[in-house]
Structures are given as C-alpha cells and as structure tokens.
N, C-alpha and C positions, 0 to 999 in steps of 0.2 A: 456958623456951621461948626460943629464939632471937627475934632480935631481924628484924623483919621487912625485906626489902630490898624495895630497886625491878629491876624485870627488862620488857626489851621483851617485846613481842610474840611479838619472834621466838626467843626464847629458853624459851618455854613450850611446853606442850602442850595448853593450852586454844583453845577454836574462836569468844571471844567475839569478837576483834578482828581485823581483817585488812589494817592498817596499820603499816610496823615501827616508825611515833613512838607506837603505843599503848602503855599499860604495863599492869601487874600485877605483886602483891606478892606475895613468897615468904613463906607462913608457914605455919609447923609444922600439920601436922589436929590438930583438937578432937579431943573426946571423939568416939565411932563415926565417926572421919575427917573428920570437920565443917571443910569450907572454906568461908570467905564469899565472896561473890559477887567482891568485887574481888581473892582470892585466884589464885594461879597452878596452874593443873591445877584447876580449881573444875570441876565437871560439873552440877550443877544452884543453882539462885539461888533456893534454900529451904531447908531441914532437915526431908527426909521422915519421914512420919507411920509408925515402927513401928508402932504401933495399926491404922491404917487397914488397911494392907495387911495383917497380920494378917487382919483382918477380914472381908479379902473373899478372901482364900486359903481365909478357912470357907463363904462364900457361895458360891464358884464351886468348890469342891470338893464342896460340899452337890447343885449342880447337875448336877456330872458321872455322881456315882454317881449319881442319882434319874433322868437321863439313859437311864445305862446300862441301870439298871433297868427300865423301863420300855418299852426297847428290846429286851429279853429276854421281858420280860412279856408285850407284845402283838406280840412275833416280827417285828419292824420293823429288819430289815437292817441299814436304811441309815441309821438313827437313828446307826448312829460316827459321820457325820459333823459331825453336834451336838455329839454329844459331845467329837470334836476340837475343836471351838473353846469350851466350858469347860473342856477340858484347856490348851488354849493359855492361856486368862484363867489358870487355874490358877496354871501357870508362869510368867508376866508376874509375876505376885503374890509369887510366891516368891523370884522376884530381885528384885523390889520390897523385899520385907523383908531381903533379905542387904544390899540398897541401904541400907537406912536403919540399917545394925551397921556399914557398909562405906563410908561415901558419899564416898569417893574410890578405889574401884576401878571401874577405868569396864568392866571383861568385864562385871560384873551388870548395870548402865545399859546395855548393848549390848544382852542377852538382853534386857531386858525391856523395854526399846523396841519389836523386835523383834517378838515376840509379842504385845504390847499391841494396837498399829499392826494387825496384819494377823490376827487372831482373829475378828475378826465376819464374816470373808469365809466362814468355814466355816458360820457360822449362815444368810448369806443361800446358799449351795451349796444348805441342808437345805430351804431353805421352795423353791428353784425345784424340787428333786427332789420335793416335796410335792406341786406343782400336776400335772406328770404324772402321778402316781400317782392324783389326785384326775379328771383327764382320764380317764384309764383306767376308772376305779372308776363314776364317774358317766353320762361320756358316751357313748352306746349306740354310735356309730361308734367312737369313742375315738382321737378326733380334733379339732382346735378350730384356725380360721384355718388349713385346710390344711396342719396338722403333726400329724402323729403323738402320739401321748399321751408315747411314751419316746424321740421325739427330743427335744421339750419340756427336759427335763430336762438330755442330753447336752448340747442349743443352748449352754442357762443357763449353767449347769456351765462351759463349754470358755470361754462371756465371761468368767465370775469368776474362771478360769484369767489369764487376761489382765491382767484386773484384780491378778490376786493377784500377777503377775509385775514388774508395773510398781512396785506401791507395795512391792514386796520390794528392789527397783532400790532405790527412791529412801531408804526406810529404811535398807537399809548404807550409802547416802552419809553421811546425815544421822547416824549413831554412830561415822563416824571420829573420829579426834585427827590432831593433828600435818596438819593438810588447813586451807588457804586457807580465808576464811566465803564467798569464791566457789563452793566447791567443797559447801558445809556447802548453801548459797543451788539449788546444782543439784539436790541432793537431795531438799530440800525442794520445789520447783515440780516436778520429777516425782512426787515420793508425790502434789501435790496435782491433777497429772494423773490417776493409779493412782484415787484418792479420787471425781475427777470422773465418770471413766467406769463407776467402781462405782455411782455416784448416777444415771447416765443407763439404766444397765441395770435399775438399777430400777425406774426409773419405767416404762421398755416393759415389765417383768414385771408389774408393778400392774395396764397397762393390756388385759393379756391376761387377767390374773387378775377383774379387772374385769368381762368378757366373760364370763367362766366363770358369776361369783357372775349376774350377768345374766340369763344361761340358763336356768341351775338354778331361779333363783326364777320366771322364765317356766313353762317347763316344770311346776312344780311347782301352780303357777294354772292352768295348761291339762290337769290330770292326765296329763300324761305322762312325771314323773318315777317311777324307779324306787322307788317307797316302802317295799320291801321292804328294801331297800340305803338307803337312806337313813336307814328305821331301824333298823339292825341292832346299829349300834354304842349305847354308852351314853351317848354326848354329841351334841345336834342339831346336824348338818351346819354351820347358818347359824356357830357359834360358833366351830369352825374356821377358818372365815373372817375373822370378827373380831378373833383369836390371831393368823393373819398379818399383818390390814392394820396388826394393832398393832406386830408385831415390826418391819418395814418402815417403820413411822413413828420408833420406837425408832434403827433403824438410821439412818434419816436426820437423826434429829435429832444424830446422833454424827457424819456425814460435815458436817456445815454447820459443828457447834463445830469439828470441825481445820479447813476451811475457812478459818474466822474468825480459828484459831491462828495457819496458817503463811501468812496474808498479809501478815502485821507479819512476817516472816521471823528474824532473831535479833536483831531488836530488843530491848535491856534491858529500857527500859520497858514492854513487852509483857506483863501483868496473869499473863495464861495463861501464863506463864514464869516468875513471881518467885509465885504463889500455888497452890498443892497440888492445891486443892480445888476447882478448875476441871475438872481432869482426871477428878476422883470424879466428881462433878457428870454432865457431859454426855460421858463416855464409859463409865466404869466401869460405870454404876447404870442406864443405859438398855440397853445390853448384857445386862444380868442380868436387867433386866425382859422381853426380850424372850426369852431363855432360860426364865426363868418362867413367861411367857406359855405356851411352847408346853409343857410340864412339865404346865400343868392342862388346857389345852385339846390335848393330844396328839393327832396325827393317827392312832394307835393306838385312839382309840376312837372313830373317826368311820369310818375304815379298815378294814373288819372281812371274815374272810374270804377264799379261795384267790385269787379275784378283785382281789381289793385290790393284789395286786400285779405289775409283771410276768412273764410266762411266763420259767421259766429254761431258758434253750437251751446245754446245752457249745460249749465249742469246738468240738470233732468236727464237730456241727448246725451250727453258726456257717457252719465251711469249707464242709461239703455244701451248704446254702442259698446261699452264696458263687457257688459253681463251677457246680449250676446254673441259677440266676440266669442268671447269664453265657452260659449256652447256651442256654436260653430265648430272651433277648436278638439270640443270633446268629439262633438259628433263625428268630426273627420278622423281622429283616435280609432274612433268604436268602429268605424267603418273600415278602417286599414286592418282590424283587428280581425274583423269577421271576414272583410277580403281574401285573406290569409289563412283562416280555418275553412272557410269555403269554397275556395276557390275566386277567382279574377272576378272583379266587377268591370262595367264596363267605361269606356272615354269619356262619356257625356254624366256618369253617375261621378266620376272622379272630377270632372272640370266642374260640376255643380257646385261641389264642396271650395274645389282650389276658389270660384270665385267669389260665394255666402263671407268665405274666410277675409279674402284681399277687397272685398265691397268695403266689410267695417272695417278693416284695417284702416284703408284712402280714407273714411267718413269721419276716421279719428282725427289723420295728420291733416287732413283738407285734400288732399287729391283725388279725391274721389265726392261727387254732389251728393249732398245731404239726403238721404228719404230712397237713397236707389236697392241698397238691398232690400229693402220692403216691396217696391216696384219688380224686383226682379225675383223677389220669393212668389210674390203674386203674380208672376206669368206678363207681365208688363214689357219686361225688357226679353227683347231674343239673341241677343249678342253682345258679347262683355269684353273691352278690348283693355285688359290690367296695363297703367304706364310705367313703360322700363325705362331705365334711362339706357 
C-alpha cells in the first residue's frame, strides 16, 4: 500500500472540514473501500454493518409484500401508499448494503440517505388518508370541525407534500461532495426545518384525530353510534386507533432522534456520527414498528364495506359537477341581484338555490350521493337535509 500523504482541505473531496489550514490523509481503501475517519474522500466515520442492513432489507421487504397483500386482500386502494414508504426503507437498505461492499462510492451514500430521510413521510401520507376514510365510515354527517371527511385527507396529504419538499431540499444539500461544510450546514437546518414542520403537522392531526376517538366513544355511551359498522369488521374500532396513536408516537420518536442529530451539525464528535447503531436504534426500528403496527391492526378490518370508502366520481362527473356548480353559483348571484332591485323573493325560491348550490358542492367532497341534484332538479326528491357538523 502506498505510503499515506498529508493533503489540505481543499484538495479533497470530503465535506468534514471547511478551512483550507485543515488537513487529511491520502490513503489507499481497505478492504470493501474502508477509509478511516481522518482519511481523504472518507464518507462515513464507521465501517457499516453488512449484516445489519441485510437484515432489515428482510424486514422491510417482509413488510412491503404483507403490505401489498393485504391491500389486495381487503380491497384498500390506497394502501400503495404504505406500501411506498416500505419500498422506500427497502431501497435505503439496499444501498445500505452495496454501502457496506462499497464504502467509498458516495452514489450508494447519496441514494440511501436519500430514501432513508424521507420514507416515513409516506407512512404518515397513509395514517392522515386513514382518518378521512374513518370520518367517512363512522361519521353520519361525514364531516368533523367543519371539513369534509375527503377534504381531511387532500388538506393532510398537500402539508406532507411540503413537508416532503423541503426536507427533499435539504437532503440533496447535505449528500453533495466537493461543497463548503457552509453549504453541507444549509442543508442540514433546512431538512431540520422539513423535519420540524412534519412534527408540527402532526400534532394538529393527533389533535383532530383526538376529536374523532372523542366522539366515537361518546356516541357509543350515548347509543348513537353505528353498531352495525362498527362491527362489521373483524378487529374492534378502539384498536385502530391505538395502531395509529402508536405509529405517530413511533414517527415522532424518529423526528426528535434527527433533531438531536443535526443540531451538533458536522460535528466529529457527534456519537450519532461516528456510531451505526444510533441510526437502527431510533430510526430504522421505530419505522418498522409502526409499519407493523398497522400490518396487525389494518384499517382493512375495521373498514369494511362499499361505504368504507369514498364515492368514485370520473373525470367526466368531476367537470360536469365543476361547470355546474359554477352556474348554480351565478344563478344564485343573478337572483340576490334581482332580489334586491325587485323587491323579496320568497323562502322556498331562496332554499332552492341554497340547496342546487350545497347538492354539487357534497357531490364534489362525497357527502352528498352522486346523481341527486339531478333527482332533485327533476322534482324527484322533496326534502333536502344539508350535513352540518
């Protein structure tokens, strides 16, 4: 083996230092590209655990198909999106182990940074599209705080989008080479932005979901929960709910450990940088449990039923409901307009309007059955009771 040199900072491709009087030493990779920590081009300050990752390539692969399966099994759509973020752990895992055959090509360290970082975002995606469906399913308006049961979902959903944007940001920062530790440092307090507001969205879903479990056990003391739907499925409603507050606790106990990670930033001494098994610890295994979690406690067997889910409208209906909506809308305009130059129309001319409007409104979010303002233009229906919450 060559004999090792000294080389500044700025003559490397490593992102520990960001001074040009720093140094690092050129030396030949070990065995599976093994550099040490004070090596030049070094990309992690350990010698990853082929075994490990192994090992959980078997556990979150075990996960994905059981996933799938079970998404097949009790005809649950939207279960992919679970199952995207065990495929994502998946793949994290897999360049994990080419990392540890490989542990100086930094593409693998990119990918599976990468996917690592930003994988549980699809788990929490699945549990906020859960609570709609469980709005839907349970609540007779199907509706809770003034929202819709499948706007719920979209809301959730479009924040994690955000979320998922940001800490996507800050993760390509933090996997460059050849970049300032200024630049490595920008990276890092964005993902731990990305991270924060994933954690803050959570807790307002908790505290909606909260509301929900609230109800349901009210209602259920006051005999006016659905009992029929309640049991219809094979597993009791309450446990459902204890699957998510757990995956949710799981998830947060993973946003506090990076937390805790990147605010020593690329600090050496930083434990959770020079030690493996921090990473298993309080990312890897809390992720999986809460993938577990919902795997026994599936919302497929609480979720039972045409009803369980919501109404599928085509596009075609999408645009028609769209367009007249929209005319409704003016019509009700043109008629406040003339109201008022006219003089008073009457209760039954004004509630016509109020309900042509809130028919397609429901027929858009699903609260209201598909074809009924058409039934009720045409003299079909004689009474229209709009759901308040």
């Amino acid at each position: 083996m060559p004999s090792p040199t000294t080389t500044t900072a700025a003559d490397t491709t490593g992102t520990s230092t960001s001074t040009a009087s720093a140094t690092c030493i050129s030396i030949a990779p070990g065995k599976n590209g093994y550099l040490p920590p004070e090596a030049c081009g070094n990309l992690i300050l350990y010698e990853p655990s082929l075994g490990a990752a192994i090992f959980f390539c078997v556990l979150y692969g075990l996960a994905l198909l059981t996933h799938i399966g079970l998404g097949i099994k009790f005809k649950k759509g939207y279960t992919w999106v679970i199952s995207m973020g065990a495929a994502w752990e998946l793949i994290a895992f897999i360049m994990r182990s080419l990392m540890a055959l490989h542990q100086n090509v930094d593409s693998y360290n990119t990918v599976y940074t990468i996917f690592f970082l930003l994988a549980p975002l699809w788990v929490n995606a699945f549990l906020y599209m859960t609570l709609g469906r469980m709005i839907y399913f349970f609540v007779e308006e199907k509706r809770l705080g003034g929202l819709s049961a499948k706007r719920y979902g979209v809301l959730f959903v479009w924040l994690d989008i955000i979320a998922f944007i940001v800490q996507l940001v800050g993760a390509a920062f933090t996997t460059q080479t050849d970049v300032p530790v200024s630049t490595i440092m920008l990276g890092v307090h964005i993902y731990m932005g990305g991270i924060g507001l994933q954690e803050f969205f959570i807790l307002v879903f908790t505290c909606l979901f909260v509301v929900l479990h609230r109800r349901m056990l009210q209602e259920e003391r006051l005999g006016l929960l659905n009992m029929e739907k309640a049991r219809r499925g094979s597993l009791n409603w309450r446990k459902l709910f204890y699957a998510i507050y757990f995956s949710l606790f799981m998830i947060t106990i993973r946003i506090i450990f990076r937390l805790a990670q990147y605010a020593r930033g690329t600090d050496v001494n930083n434990p959770v940088l020079t030690h493996e098994w921090y990473e298993y610890m309080w990312d890897a295994v809390p992720i999986f449990l809460a993938l577990l979690a919902l795997i026994i406690f599936h919302p497929g067997r609480v979720l039972v039923g045409p009803d369980s889910e919501f109404p599928h409208i085509s596009r075609k209906e999408k645009k028609r409901l769209k367009r007249e909506k929209k005319e409704a809308k003016r019509a009700q305009k043109e008629a406040k307009k003339a109201g008022g130059r006219w003089g008073w129309r009457s209760k039954g001319e004004k509630g016509r309007d109020s309900i042509a409007f809130e028919s397609l409104s429901g027929q858009e979010d699903g609260t209201v059955a598909p074809g009924f303002y058409d039934q009720y233009h045409n003299g079909a229906h004689t009474e229209y009771r709009p759901a308040h919450n």
